[in-house]
DSSP file (Angstrom, degrees, kcal/mol; ACC not computed):
  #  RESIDUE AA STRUCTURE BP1 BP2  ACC     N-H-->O    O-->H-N    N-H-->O    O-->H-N    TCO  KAPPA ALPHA  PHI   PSI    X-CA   Y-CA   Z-CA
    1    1 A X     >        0   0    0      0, 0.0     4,-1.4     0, 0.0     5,-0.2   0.000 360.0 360.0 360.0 -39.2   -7.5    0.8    4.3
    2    2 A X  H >>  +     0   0    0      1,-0.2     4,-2.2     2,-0.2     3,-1.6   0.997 360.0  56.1 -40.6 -58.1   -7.8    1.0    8.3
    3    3 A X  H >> S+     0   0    0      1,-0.2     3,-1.2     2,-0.2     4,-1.1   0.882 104.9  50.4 -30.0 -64.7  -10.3    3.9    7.8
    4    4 A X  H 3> S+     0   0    0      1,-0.2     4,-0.9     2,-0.2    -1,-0.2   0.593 112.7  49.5 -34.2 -32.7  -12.4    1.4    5.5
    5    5 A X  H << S+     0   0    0     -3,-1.6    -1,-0.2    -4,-1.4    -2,-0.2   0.510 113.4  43.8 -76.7 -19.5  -12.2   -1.1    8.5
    6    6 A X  H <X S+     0   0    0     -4,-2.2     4,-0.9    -3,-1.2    -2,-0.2   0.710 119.1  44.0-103.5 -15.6  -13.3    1.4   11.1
    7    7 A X  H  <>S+     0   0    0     -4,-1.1     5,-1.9    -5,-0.5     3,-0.2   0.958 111.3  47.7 -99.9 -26.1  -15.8    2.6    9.1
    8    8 A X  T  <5S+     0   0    0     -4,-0.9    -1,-0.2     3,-0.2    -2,-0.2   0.528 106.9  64.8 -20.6 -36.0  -17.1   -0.8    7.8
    9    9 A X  T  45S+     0   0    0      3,-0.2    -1,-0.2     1,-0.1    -2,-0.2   0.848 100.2  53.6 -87.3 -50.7  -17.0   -1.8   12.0
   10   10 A X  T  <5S-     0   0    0     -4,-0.9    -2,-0.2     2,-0.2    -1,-0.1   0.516 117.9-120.4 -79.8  -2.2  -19.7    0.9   12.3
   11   11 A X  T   5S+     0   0    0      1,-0.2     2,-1.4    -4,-0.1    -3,-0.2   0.687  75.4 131.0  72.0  15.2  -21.9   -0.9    9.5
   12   12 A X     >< +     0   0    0     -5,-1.9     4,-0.8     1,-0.2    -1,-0.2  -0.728  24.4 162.9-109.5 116.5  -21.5    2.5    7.5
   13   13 A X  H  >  +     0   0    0     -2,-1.4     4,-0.6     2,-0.2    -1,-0.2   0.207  58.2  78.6-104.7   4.9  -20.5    1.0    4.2
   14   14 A X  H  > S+     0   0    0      2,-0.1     4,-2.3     3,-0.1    -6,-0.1   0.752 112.8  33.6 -81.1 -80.0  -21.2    3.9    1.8
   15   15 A X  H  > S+     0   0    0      1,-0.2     4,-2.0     2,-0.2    -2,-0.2   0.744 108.3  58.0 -26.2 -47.8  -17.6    4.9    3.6
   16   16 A X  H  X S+     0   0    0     -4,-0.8     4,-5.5     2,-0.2     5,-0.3   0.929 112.1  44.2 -62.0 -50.9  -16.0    2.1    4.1
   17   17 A X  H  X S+     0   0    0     -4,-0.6     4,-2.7     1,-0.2     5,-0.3   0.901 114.9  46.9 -56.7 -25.1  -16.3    1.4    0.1
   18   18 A X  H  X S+     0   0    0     -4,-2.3     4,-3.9     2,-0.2     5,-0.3   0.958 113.3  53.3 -82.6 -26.8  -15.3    5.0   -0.9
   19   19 A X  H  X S+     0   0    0     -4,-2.0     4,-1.4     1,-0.2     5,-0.2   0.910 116.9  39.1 -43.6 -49.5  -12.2    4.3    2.0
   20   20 A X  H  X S+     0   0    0     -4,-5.5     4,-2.6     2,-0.2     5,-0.3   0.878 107.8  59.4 -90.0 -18.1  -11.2    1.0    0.0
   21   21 A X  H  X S+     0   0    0     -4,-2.7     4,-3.4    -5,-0.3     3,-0.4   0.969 110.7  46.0 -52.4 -51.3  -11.8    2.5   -3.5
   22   22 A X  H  X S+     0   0    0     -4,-3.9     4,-1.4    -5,-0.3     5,-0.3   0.914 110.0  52.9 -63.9 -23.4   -9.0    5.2   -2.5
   23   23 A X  H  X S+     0   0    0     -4,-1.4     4,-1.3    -5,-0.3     5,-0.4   0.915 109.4  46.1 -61.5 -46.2   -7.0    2.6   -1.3
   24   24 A X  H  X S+     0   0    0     -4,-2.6     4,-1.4    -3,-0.4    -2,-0.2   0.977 119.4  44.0 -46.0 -49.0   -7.3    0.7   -4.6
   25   25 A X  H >X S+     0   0    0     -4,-3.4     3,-2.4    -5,-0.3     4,-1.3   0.942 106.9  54.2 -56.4 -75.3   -6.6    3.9   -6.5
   26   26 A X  H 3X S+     0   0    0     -4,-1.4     4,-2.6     1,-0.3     5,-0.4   0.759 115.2  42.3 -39.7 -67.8   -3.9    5.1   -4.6
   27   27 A X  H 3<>S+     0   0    0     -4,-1.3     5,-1.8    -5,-0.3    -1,-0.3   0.842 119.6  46.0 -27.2 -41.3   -2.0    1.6   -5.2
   28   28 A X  H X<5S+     0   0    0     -3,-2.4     3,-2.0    -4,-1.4    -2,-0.2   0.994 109.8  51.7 -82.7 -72.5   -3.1    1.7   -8.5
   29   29 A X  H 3<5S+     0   0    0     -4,-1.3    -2,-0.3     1,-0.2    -1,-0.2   0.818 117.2  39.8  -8.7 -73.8   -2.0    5.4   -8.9
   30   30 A X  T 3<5S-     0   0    0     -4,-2.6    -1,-0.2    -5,-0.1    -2,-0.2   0.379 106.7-120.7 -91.5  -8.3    1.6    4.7   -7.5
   31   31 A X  T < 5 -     0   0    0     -3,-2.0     2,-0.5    -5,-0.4    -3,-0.2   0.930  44.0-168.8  48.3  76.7    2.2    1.1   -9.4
   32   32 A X      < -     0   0    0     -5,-1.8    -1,-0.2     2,-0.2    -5,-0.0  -0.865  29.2-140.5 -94.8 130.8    2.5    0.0   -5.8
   33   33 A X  S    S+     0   0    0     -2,-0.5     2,-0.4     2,-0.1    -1,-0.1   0.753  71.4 121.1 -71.9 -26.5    3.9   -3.8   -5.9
   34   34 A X  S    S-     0   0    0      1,-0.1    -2,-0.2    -7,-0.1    -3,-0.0  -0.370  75.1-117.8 -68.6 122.0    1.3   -4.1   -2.8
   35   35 A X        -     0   0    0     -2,-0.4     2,-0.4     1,-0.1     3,-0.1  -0.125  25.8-168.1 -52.6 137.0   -1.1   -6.5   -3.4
   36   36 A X        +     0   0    0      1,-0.1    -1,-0.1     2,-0.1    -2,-0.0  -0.659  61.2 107.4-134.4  74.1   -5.0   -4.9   -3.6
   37   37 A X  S >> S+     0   0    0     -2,-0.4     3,-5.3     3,-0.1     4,-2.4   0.757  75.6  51.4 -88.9 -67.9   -6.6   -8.2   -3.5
   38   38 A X  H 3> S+     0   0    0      1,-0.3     4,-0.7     2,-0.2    -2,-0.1   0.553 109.1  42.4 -43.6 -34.1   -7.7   -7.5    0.0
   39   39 A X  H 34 S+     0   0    0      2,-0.2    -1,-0.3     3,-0.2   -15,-0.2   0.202 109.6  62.9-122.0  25.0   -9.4   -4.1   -0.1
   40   40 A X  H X> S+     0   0    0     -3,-5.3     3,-2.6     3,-0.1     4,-1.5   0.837 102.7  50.2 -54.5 -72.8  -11.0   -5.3   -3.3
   41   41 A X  H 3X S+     0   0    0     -4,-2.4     4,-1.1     1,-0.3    -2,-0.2   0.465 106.7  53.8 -45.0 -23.6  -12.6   -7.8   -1.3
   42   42 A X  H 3X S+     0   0    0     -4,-0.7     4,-1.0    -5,-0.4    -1,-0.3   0.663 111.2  46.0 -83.7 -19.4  -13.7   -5.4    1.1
   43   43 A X  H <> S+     0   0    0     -3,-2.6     4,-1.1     2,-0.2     5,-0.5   0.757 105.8  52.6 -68.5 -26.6  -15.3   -3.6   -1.3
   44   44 A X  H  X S+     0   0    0     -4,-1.5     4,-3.1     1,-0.2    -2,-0.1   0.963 117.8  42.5 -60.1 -42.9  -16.8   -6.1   -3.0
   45   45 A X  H >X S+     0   0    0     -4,-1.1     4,-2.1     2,-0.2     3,-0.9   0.976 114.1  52.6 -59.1 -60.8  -18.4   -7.3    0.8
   46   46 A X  H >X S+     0   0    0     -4,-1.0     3,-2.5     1,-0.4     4,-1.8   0.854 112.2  50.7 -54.4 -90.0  -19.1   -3.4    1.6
   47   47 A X  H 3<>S+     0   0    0     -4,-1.1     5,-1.7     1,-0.3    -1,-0.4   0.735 104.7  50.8 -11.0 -62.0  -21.0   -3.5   -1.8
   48   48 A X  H X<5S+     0   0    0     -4,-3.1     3,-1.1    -3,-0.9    -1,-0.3   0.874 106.9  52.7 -62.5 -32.1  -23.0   -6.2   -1.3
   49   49 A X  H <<5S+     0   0    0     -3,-2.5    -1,-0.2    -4,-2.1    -2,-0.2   0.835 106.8  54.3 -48.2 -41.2  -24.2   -4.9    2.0
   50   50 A X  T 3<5S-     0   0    0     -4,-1.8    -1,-0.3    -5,-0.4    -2,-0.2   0.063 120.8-117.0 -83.9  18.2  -25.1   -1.6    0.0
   51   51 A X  T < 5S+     0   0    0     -3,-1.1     2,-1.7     1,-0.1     3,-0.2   0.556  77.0 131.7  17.5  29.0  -27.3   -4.1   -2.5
   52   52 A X     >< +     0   0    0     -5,-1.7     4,-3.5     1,-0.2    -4,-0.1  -0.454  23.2 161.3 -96.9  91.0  -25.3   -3.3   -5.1
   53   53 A X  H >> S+     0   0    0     -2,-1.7     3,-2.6     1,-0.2     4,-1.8   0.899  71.5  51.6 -62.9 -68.7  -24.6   -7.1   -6.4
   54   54 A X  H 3> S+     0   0    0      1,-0.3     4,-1.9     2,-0.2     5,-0.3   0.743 108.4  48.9 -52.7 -62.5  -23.4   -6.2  -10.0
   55   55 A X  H 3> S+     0   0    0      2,-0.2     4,-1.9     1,-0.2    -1,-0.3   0.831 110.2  49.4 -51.8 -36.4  -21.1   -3.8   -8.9
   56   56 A X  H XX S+     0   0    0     -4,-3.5     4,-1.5    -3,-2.6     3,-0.6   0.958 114.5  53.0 -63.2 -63.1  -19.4   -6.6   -6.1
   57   57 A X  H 3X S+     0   0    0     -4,-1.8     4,-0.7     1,-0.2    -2,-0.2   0.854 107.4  47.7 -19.6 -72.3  -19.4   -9.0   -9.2
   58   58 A X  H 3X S+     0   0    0     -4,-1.9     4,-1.4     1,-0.3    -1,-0.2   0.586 116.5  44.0 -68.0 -31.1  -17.5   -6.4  -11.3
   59   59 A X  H XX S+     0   0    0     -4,-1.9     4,-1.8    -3,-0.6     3,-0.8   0.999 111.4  48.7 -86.1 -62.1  -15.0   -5.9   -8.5
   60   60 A X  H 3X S+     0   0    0     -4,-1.5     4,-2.6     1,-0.3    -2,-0.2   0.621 112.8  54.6 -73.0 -19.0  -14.4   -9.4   -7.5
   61   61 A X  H 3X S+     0   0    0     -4,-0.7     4,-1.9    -5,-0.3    -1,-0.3   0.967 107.6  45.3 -53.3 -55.1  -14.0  -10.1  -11.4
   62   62 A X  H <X S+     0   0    0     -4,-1.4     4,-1.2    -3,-0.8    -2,-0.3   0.796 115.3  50.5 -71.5 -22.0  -11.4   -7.6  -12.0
   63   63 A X  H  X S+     0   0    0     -4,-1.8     4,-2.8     2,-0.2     3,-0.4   0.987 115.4  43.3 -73.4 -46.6   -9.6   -8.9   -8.6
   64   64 A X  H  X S+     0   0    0     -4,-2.6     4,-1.7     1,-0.3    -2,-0.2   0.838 115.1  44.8 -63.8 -25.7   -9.7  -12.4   -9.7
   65   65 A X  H  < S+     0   0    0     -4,-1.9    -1,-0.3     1,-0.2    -2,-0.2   0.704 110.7  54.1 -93.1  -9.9   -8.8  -11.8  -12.9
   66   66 A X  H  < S+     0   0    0     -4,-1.2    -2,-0.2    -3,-0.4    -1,-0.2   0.769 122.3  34.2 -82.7 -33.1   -5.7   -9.2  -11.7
   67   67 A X  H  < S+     0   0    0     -4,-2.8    -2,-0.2    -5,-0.2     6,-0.2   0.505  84.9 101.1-123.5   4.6   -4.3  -12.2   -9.4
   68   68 A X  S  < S+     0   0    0     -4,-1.7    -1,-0.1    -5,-0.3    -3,-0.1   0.936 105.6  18.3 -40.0 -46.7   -5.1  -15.6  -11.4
   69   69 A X  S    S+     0   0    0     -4,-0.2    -1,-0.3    -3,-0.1     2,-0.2   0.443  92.4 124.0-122.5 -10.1   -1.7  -15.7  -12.4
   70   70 A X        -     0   0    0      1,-0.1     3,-0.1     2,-0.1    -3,-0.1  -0.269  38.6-165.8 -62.9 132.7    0.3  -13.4  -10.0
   71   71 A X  S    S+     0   0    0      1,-0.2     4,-0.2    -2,-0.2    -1,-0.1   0.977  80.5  67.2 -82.1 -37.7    3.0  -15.3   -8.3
   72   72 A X  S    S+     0   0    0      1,-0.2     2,-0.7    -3,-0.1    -1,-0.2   0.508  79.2 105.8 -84.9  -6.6    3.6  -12.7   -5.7
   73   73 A X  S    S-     0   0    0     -6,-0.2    -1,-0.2    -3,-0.1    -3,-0.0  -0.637  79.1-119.1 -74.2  93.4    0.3  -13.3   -4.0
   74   74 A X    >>  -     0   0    0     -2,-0.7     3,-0.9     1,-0.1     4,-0.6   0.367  26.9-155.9 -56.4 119.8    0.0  -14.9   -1.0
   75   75 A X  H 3> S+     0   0    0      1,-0.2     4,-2.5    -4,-0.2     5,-0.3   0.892  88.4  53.5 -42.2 -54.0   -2.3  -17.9   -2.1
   76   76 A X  H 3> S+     0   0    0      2,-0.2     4,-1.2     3,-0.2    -1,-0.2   0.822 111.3  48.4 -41.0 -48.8   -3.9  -18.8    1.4
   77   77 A X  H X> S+     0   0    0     -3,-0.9     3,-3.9     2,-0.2     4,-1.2   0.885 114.8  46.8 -68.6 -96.6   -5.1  -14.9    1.9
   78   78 A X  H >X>S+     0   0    0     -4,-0.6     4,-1.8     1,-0.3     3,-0.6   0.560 113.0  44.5 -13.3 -89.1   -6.5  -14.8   -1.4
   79   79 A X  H 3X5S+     0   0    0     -4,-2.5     4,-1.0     1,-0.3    -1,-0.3   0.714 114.4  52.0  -7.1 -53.3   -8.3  -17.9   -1.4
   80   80 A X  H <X5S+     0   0    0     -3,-3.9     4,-1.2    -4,-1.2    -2,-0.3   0.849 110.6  46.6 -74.7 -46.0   -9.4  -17.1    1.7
   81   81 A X  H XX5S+     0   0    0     -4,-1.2     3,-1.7    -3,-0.6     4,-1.7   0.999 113.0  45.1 -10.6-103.4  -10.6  -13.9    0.7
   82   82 A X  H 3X5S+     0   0    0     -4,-1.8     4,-3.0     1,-0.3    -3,-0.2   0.832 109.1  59.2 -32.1 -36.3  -12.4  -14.9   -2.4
   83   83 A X  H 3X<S+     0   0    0     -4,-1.0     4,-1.3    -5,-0.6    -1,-0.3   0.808 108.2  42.3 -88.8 -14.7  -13.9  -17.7   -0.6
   84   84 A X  H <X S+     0   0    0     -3,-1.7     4,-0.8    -4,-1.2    -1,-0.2   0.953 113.4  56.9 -81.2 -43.4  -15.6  -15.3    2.3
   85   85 A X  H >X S+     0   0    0     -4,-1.7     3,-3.6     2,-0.3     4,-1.3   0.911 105.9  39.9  25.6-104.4  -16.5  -13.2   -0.3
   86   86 A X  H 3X S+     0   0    0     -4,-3.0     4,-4.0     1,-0.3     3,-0.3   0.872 122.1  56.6 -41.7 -50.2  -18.7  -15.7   -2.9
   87   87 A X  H 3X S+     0   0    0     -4,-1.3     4,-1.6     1,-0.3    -1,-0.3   0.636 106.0  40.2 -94.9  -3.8  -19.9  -16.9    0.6
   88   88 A X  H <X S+     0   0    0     -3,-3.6     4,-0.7    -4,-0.8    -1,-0.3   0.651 109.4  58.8-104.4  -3.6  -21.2  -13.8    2.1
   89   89 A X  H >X S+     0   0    0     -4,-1.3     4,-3.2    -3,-0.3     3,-1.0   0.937 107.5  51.7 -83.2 -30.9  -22.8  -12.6   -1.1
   90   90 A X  H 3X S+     0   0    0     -4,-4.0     4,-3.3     2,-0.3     5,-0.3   0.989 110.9  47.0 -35.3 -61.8  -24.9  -16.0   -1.0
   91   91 A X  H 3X S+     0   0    0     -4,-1.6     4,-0.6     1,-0.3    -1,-0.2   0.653 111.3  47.1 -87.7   9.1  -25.8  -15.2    2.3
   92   92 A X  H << S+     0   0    0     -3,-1.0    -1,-0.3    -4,-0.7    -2,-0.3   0.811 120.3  44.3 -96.3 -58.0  -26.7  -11.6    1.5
   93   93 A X  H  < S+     0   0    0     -4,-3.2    -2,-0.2    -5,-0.2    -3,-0.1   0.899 113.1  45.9 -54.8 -34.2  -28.7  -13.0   -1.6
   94   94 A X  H  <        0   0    0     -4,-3.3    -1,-0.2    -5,-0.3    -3,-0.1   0.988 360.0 360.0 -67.1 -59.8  -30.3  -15.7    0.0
   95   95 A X     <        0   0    0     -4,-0.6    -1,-0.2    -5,-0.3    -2,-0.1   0.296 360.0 360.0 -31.5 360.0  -31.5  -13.7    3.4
């Protein structure tokens, strides 16, 4: 996920997203107990940047709908998350 952050830091966000898909996978791949709220949510931003809103939707569905009911997720991050998220695809829509 750093990779996705350094390359995301350079505003190239065709990288950064394929950086956090493989981070998703990998996780995903390995049934890793580590939460992949967070580099959902970085796609989802990374996406929206790239104007691909439907696809940022699709991801930020499947996140929400992966951690609604997970206990093991720290609520505060998540929240916090989600809620930069909705608020930066507004301000990518709006702009």
């Amino acid at each position: 996920m750093e990779l996705g952050d350094a390359a995301k830091s350079k505003l190239n966000y065709i990288e950064a997203a394929a950086m956090y898909e493989e981070a998703i996978n990998y996780h995903s791949r390995i049934q890793s107990h580590l939460p992949i709220a967070e580099p959902s949510i970085k796609l989802g931003v990374c996406l929206c940047e790239l104007a691909r809103y439907k696809e940022a939707e699709n991801i930020l569905k499947r996140c929400v709908e992966r951690y609604e009911s997970d206990e093991h997720v720290d609520e505060a991050v998540y929240v916090r998350g989600m809620s930069l998220f909705v608020m930066h695809c507004s301000d990518v829509h709006i702009s």
